[in-house]
N, C-alpha and C positions, 0 to 999 in steps of 0.2 A: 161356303154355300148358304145363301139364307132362303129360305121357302118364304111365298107370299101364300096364306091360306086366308079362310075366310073362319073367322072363330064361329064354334058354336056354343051357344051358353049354355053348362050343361052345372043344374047347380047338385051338389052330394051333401049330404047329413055328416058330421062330424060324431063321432063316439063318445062317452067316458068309459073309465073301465068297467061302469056296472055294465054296460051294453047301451045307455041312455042316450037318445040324443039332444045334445048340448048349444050346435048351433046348426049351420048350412052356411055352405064355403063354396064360391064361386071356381070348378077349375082351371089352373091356367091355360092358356093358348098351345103352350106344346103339347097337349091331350085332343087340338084340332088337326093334326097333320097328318096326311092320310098316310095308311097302312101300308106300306111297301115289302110285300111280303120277298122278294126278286132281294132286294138290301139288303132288306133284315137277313135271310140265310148267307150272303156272302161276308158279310161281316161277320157273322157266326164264323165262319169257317175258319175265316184268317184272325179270328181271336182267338178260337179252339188249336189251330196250328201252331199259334204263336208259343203257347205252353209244350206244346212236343218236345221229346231232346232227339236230337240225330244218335242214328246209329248204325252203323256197320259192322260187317267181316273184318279181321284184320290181313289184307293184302296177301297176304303169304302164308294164311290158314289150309292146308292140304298141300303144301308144295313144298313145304321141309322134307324132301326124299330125292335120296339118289334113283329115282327109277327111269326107266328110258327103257323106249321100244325097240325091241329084238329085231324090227324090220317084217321082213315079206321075205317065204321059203322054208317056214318052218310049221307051217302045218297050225299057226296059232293069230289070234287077234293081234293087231298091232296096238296094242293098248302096254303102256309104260309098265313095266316088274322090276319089281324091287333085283339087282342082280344076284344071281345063285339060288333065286329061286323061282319059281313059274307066281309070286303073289301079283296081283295087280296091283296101281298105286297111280297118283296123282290127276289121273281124269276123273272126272265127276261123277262115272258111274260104278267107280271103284268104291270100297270100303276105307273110309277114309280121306278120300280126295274130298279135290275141292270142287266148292259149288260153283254150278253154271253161272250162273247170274246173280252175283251177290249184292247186298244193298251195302251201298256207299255212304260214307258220313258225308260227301258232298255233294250227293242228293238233297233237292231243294225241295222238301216240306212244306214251307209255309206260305200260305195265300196272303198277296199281297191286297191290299188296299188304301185308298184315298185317306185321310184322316178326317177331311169333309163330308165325305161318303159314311164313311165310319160313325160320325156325329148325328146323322141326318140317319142313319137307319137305328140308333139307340133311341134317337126320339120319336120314331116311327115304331118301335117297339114297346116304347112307355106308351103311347096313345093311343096301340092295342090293346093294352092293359082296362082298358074304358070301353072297351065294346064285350058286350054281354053276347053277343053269338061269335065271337071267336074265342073268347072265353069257354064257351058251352062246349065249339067243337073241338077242341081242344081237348074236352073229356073232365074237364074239372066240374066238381059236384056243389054248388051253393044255392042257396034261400034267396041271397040278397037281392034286393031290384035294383041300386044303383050299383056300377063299379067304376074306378078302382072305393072299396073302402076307409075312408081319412079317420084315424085314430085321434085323443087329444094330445098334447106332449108329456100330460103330467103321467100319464100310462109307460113309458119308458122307466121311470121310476116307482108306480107304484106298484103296476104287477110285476113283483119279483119270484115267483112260484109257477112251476108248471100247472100244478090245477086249477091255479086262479085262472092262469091263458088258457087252459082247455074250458072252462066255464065261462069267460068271455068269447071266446070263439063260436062256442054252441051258440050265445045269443048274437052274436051276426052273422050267423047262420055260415059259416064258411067250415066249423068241424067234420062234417061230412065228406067234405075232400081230402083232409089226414086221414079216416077212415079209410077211405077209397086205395090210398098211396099205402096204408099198412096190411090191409088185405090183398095187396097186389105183392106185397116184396116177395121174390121166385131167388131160385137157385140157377143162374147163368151157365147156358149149352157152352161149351169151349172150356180151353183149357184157362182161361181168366181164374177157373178155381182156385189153380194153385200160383196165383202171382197177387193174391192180395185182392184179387176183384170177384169174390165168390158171391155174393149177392146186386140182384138188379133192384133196385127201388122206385118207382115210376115220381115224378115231380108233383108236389102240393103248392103250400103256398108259399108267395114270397114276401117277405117283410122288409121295407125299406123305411130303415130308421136314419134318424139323427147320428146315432151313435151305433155302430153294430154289436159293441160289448158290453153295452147298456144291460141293467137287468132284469128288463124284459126280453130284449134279444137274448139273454143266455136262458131264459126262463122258455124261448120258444122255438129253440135252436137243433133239441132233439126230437120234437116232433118228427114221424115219420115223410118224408120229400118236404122237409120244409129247409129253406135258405131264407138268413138272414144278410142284409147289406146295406149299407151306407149310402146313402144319397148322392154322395162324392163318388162313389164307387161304382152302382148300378151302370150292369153292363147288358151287352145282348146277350151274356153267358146266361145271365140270370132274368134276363126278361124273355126269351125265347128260347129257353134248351132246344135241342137239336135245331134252332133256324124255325122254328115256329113258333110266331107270335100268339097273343092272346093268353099269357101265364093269368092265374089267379094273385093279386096283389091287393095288400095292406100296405097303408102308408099314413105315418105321422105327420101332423098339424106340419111341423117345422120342416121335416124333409121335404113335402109338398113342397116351399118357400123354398129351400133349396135346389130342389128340384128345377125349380123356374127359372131358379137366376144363372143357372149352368148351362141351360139353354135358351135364354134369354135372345141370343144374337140369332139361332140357328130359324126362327118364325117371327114373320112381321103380319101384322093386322091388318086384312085388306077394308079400308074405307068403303061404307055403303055410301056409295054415289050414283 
């Protein structure tokens, strides 16, 4: 699937790690494709499914029992008893029996999709990342007036320290929305508490590097909702948690470059004629 769009030139400041800016970088042409918010969620979904594991009953859970009904004339439910004694046993509304309607391991989970489709709403996700009111309503808190933010490359290596990133962050103005995501983290209604999901923490920012274990990405990895990812990598998992576009994103000189050449086929320049 290749999109015919019409580029718009949209030029951004480039960072160093004091917070300076160094040059202004034309964006590429996949930051022109418009917003497909309808894509972008279903490709969410059957990305998000894709990680599920199936799981069922096993077949024969409530049914290991001799019990059988006594019939009709005896003054009692026709409902299965264990023999020699009046207990009930293997319908579903017994103690013990099984369940009405059990979930099947060959239950079909996961949403399928195009891999065309798939392509064409990651890049419709990256190009929301460039609009500042879906950004906004989206809920995320920044200063900045252009987005996405383009870092330089040499900042992958030289902020290796959290304080250094949280004092460069303050000056491009985007620390405010780690604030926002750390004074949100709550205690989760449901029983998620006790399977390992006992905290909710709402999404920050996303950083898309060169390198995701670079030591800046470890330097800014435990920030609160913040995800770090790879260029090669960046997914709609992480460009639109839940199916909505418009995340807050930082992005290096080089993944930029990256960036473009991965989607290089998926948008062609429509000629002013």
């Amino acid at each position: 699937m290749v999109l015919i769009v019409k580029q718009v030139t949209k030029e951004v400041d480039v960072y160093s790690a004091t917070g300076e800016v160094k040059e202004k970088v034309l964006l590429p042409p996949i930051f022109s494709v418009p917003v497909r918010k309808d894509l972008i969620r279903r490709a969410f979904h059957a990305e998000f499914t894709a990680s599920l594991q199936p799981k069922g009953r096993d077949p024969m859970a409530g049914k290991r029992t001799p019990a059988v009904s006594l019939g009709v004339g005896r003054g009692l439910a026709r409902v299965p008893r264990i023999p020699g004694t009046s207990v009930g046993a293997l319908a579903n509304m017994t103690v013990g029996g099984r369940l009405a309607h059990p979930t099947k391991v060959q239950e079909k989970i996961r949403e399928d999709i195009n891999k065309k489709e798939k392509r064409l709403a990651t890049a419709s996700a990256l190009a929301a990342t460039a609009s500042m009111d879906l950004v906004s309503i989206r809920g995320h808190l920044f200063d900045a007036k252009v987005l996405p933010l383009i870092l330089e490359d040499s900042i992958e290596k030289e902020v290796n320290k959290a304080i250094i990133a949280k004092e460069l962050l303050k000056k491009l103005g985007v620390w405010r929305d780690v604030e926002r995501a750390y004074a949100r983290i709550r205690i989760r209604a449901g029983k998620g508490k006790m399977r390992g999901r006992r905290y909710v923490e709402p999404k920050s920012i996303l950083f898309i590097l060169q390198f995701a274990d670079s030591p800046f990405g470890k330097a800014v990895r435990n920030f609160p909702g913040v995800d770090v990812v790879s260029a090669r990598e960046a997914s709609v998992l992480q460009l639109a948690p839940g199916g909505i576009p418009g995340r807050l994103t930082v992005i290096t000189r080089s993944a930029l470059d990256e960036l473009n050449n991965r989607f290089k086929n998926v948008v062609v320049i429509r000629s002013e004629q």
